[in-house]
C-alpha positions, 0 to 999 in steps of 0.5 A: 500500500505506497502511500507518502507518509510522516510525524514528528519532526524532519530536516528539509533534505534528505541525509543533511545535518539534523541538529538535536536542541540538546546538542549534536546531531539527530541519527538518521535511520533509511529503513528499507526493503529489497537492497535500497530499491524498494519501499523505505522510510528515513527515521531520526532517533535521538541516539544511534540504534545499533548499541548493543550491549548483548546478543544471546541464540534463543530457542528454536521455533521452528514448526514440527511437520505432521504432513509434509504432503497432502490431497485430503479436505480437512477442516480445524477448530480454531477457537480450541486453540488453548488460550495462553498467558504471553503473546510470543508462547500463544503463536502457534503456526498451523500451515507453511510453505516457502511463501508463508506461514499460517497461524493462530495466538490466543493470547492474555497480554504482551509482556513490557520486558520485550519487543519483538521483531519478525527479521524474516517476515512481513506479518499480517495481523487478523483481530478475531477478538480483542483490541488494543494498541500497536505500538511502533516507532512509527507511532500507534495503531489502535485495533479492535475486532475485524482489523487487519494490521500489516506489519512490515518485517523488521518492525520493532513492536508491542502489543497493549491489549484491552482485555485478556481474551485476544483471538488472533489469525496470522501469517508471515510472508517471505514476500511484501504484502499490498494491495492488489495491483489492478486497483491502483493506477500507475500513481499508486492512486487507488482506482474508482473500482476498487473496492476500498481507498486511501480513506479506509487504511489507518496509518500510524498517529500519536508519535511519542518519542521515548529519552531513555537510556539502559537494556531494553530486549528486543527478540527478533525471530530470524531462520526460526530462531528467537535471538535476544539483542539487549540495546542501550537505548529505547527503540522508540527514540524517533524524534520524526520519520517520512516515507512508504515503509511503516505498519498500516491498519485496514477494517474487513468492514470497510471492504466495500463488496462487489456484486453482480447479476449471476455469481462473480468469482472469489477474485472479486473478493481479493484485499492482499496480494504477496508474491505466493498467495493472495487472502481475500475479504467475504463481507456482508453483501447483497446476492446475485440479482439475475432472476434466475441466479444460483448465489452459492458458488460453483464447484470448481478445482483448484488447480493452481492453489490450495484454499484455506478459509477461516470463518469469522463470523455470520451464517456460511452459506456454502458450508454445513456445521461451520462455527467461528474460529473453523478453518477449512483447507482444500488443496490444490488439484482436486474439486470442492464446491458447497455442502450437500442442500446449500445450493438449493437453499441459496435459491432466492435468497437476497443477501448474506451476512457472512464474515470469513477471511480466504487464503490461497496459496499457490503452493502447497502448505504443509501442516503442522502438530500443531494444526492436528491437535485442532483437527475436525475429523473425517471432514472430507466426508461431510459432502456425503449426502445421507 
């Protein structure tokens, strides 16, 4: 989503002398991505950011592969995911593959002994249920239910829960996560069809710049490994920034839905794209409007990618039994379509309420241990008609 932004205070150039009222020079930071050839910001910290007083290898956390290959439809119990006290402990990846990972935290709070740095990932951040403060040297983001927060890798963050019931869907991405190119024109500028615009994202607010001198930790996850930096200085020591390259917020309920007369396909539906998936918003919206029309959807194969969809909320119209928190996964190469009577009892109808987040990825993910201590058995089945 490049989109020029900036707080605080900057010099009128860029990489000019800055001088701190206090004397010497304010430290200039370039934050950025793809060597100096993509999105970045210029950061000002009143103290170096690269004192470090010691590094120590944390634990591994890499995910255990229960099925490296699989052709199954299976179907997950998100909300059985115990809830744990600490946000890092609750993150618990579910699916994985070179592109990206999947997961879900359920967590109380964020401890104020750390913060915490994804050196490997961009990560986007669902809120199934909480709310709070994101917390970066970019300013805060606050979030409540059915916010996606985009943060990009490398991000220095904390989390300020409101309540200790937090229910969170999650993935890292290899590449950048943006915005679907064919909403944007050559400007970057967001095109009349698309079905959101600048108005809808929430950008950082509220810079306070932190003075203050002693150990602060920062665990940065890198090749799954937790690495413990003890920096001398806060790690929001930013008197100003500028620039493309800083953590965003979006609502699933400023997703504006695009409809037509007979049933468009799940592209219509697209919010984000990375170089290995894309994830798409389901939002209340009205039905197909041709008099005849079929508003469930088609069976169809997915050749090309695997499809993993995490309910959110509402009526799901194409499935049977499904609750809040469920993911369903079928992969790539085989047909799925709706369950047994949900297409008939489509028929006429005028309008849905459904909530659901859809991930496609074009590779094929494996799952975890994690991932099958919430599996629904014999999912694959359920099409049986009885």
């Amino acid at each position: 989503m490049p989109r020029y932004h900036s707080l605080g205070e900057i010099p009128h150039k860029r990489h000019i002398t800055f001088n701190n009222p206090k004397g010497g020079l304010y430290q200039e930071e370039l934050f950025g991505t793809a060597g100096f050839a993509g999105m970045s910001s210029l950061i000002y910290h009143l103290y170096p950011p690269t004192v470090v007083s010691e590094i120590k290898r944390g634990k591994d956390i890499a995910p255990k592969i229960a099925i490296d290959k699989n052709m199954r439809a299976m179907s997950f119990q998100g909300f059985s995911l115990p809830k744990e006290e600490e946000y890092l402990e609750s993150r618990k990846i579910l699916f994985t593959n070179n592109d990206l990972r999947i997961g879900l935290a359920a967590p109380a709070s964020f401890s104020k002994d750390y913060f915490y740095r994804n050196s490997d990932a961009d990560e986007m951040l669902f809120i199934h249920i909480g709310s709070g403060v994101l917390k970066t040297m970019y300013g805060d983001i606050s979030f409540k239910y059915g916010d996606y927060l985009i943060i990009p890798r490398g991000t220095t963050y904390q989390i300020d829960f409101d309540t200790e019931t937090n229910r969170i869907l999650f993935i890292e991405s290899s590449s950048a996560i943006e915005s679907p190119k064919r909403y944007r024109n050559n400007y970057g500028q967001f095109l009349e069809h698309s079905p959101f615009c600048e108005r809808d994202f929430r950008l950082p607010q509220n810079l306070k710049t932190h003075d203050e001198k002693g150990e602060f930790k920062i665990i940065s996850k890198k090749q799954d490994v937790l690495w413990e930096y003890t920096y001398a200085n806060h790690p929001f020591d930013v008197v100003g920034w500028d620039g493309f390259n800083y953590p965003f917020a979006f609502s699933i309920f400023d997703f504006e839905p695009i409809t037509g007369r007979i049933h468009l396909p799940p592209p219509i539906h697209q919010q984000w794209e990375a170089a290995g998936f894309v994830v798409c918003s389901f939002v209340p919206r009205l039905y197909d409007y041709h008099p005849q029309a079929v508003p469930a959807p088609y069976h169809h194969s997915n050749i090309d990618s695997e499809e993993l969809l995490y309910y959110v909320d509402g009526d799901f119209m194409s499935r049977n039994n499904i609750q809040k928190g469920q993911i369903t996964l079928h992969p790539g190469g085989i047909p799925h379509g709706p369950h047994p009577g949900a297409i008939e009892r489509s028929v006429g109808k005028k309008a849905t309420e459904e909530l659901a987040v859809m991930i496609d990825p074009f590779n094929p993910v494996m799952i975890t241990e994690e991932a099958m201590n919430l599996q629904v058995d014999d999912y694959y089945k359920s099409w049986e008609i009885k």
